[in-house]
C-alpha positions in Angstrom: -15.4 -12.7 -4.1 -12.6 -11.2 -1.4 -10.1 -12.5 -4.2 -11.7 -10.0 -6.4 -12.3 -6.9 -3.9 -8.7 -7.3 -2.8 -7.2 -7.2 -6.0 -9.2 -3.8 -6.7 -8.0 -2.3 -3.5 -4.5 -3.4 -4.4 -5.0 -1.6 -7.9 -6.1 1.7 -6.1 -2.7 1.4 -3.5 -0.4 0.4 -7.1 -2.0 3.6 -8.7 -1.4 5.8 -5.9 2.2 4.5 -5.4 2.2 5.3 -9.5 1.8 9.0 -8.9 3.8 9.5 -6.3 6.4 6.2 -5.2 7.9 5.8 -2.0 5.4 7.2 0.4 4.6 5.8 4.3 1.5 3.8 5.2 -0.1 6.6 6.4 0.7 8.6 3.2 -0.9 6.1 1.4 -4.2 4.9 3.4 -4.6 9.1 3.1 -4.6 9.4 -0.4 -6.6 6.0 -1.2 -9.2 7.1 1.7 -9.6 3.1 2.4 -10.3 1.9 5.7 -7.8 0.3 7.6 -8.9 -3.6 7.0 -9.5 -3.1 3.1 -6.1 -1.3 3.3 -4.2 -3.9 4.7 -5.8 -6.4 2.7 -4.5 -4.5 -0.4 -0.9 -4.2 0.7 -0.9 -7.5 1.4 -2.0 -8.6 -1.8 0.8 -6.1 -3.2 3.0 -7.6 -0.7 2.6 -11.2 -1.4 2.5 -10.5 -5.4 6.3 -9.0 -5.0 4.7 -5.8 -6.6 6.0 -3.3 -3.4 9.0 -2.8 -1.8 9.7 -2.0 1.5 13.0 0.1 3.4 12.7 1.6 6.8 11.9 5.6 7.2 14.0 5.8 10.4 10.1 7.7 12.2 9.0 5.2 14.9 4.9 6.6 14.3 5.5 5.3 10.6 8.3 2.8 10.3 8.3 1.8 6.7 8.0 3.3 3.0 7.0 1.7 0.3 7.7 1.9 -3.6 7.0 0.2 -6.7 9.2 -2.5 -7.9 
Protein backbone atom coordinates (compact mmCIF):
# COMPACT_ATOMS: atom_id res chain seq x y z
CA UNK A 1 0.00 0.00 0.00
CA UNK A 2 2.81 2.89 0.87
CA UNK A 3 4.62 1.19 -2.30
CA UNK A 4 1.62 2.25 -4.16
CA UNK A 5 0.83 5.87 -2.66
CA UNK A 6 4.49 6.68 -3.05
CA UNK A 7 4.81 5.90 -6.47
CA UNK A 8 1.68 8.22 -7.19
CA UNK A 9 3.27 11.09 -5.31
CA UNK A 10 6.45 10.40 -7.29
CA UNK A 11 4.30 10.64 -10.64
CA UNK A 12 2.81 14.11 -9.46
CA UNK A 13 6.74 15.48 -8.58
CA UNK A 14 7.95 13.70 -12.39
CA UNK A 15 4.94 15.60 -13.89
CA UNK A 16 5.64 18.81 -12.33
CA UNK A 17 9.45 18.63 -13.06
CA UNK A 18 7.84 17.73 -16.89
CA UNK A 19 6.48 21.18 -17.20
CA UNK A 20 8.87 23.06 -15.91
CA UNK A 21 12.64 21.05 -15.04
CA UNK A 22 15.11 22.16 -12.77
CA UNK A 23 13.18 23.85 -10.06
CA UNK A 24 14.15 23.92 -6.00
CA UNK A 25 12.35 21.86 -3.34
CA UNK A 26 10.35 24.48 -2.39
CA UNK A 27 9.41 25.23 -6.08
CA UNK A 28 8.31 22.02 -6.30
CA UNK A 29 6.42 20.95 -2.90
CA UNK A 30 4.47 24.57 -4.13
CA UNK A 31 3.31 23.45 -7.28
CA UNK A 32 2.40 19.67 -6.17
CA UNK A 33 0.67 21.30 -2.91
CA UNK A 34 1.82 17.88 -1.06
CA UNK A 35 2.74 17.92 2.46
CA UNK A 36 6.06 17.65 3.49
CA UNK A 37 6.13 13.73 4.52
CA UNK A 38 4.30 12.57 1.24
CA UNK A 39 6.70 14.98 -0.47
CA UNK A 40 9.75 13.54 0.63
CA UNK A 41 8.53 10.20 0.21
CA UNK A 42 8.09 11.03 -3.53
CA UNK A 43 11.54 12.43 -4.09
CA UNK A 44 12.80 9.72 -2.57
CA UNK A 45 11.22 7.25 -4.56
CA UNK A 46 12.46 9.57 -7.62
CA UNK A 47 15.69 9.64 -5.95
CA UNK A 48 16.31 6.04 -5.44
CA UNK A 49 14.69 5.09 -9.05
CA UNK A 50 17.71 7.35 -10.65
CA UNK A 51 14.68 9.34 -12.31
CA UNK A 52 16.07 13.12 -10.74
CA UNK A 53 19.11 14.74 -10.70
CA UNK A 54 20.44 16.94 -8.35
CA UNK A 55 23.26 20.16 -8.65
CA UNK A 56 23.53 22.77 -5.96
CA UNK A 57 21.66 26.37 -6.42
CA UNK A 58 24.44 28.21 -4.59
CA UNK A 59 20.89 29.83 -1.87
CA UNK A 60 21.57 28.31 1.59
CA UNK A 61 17.33 28.57 2.37
CA UNK A 62 17.12 26.08 -0.72
CA UNK A 63 20.35 24.32 -1.51
CA UNK A 64 19.51 22.02 -4.35
CA UNK A 65 17.63 21.92 -7.86
CA UNK A 66 16.41 19.22 -9.26
CA UNK A 67 15.76 18.02 -12.99
CA UNK A 68 14.74 15.18 -15.03
CA UNK A 69 17.20 12.76 -16.17
Amino acid sequence: MLQEKAGNIAGLIWHALDENNGQTYKQIKKSTKLAEKDFNLGLGWLLREDKVAVSESGDEKDPYIYSLK
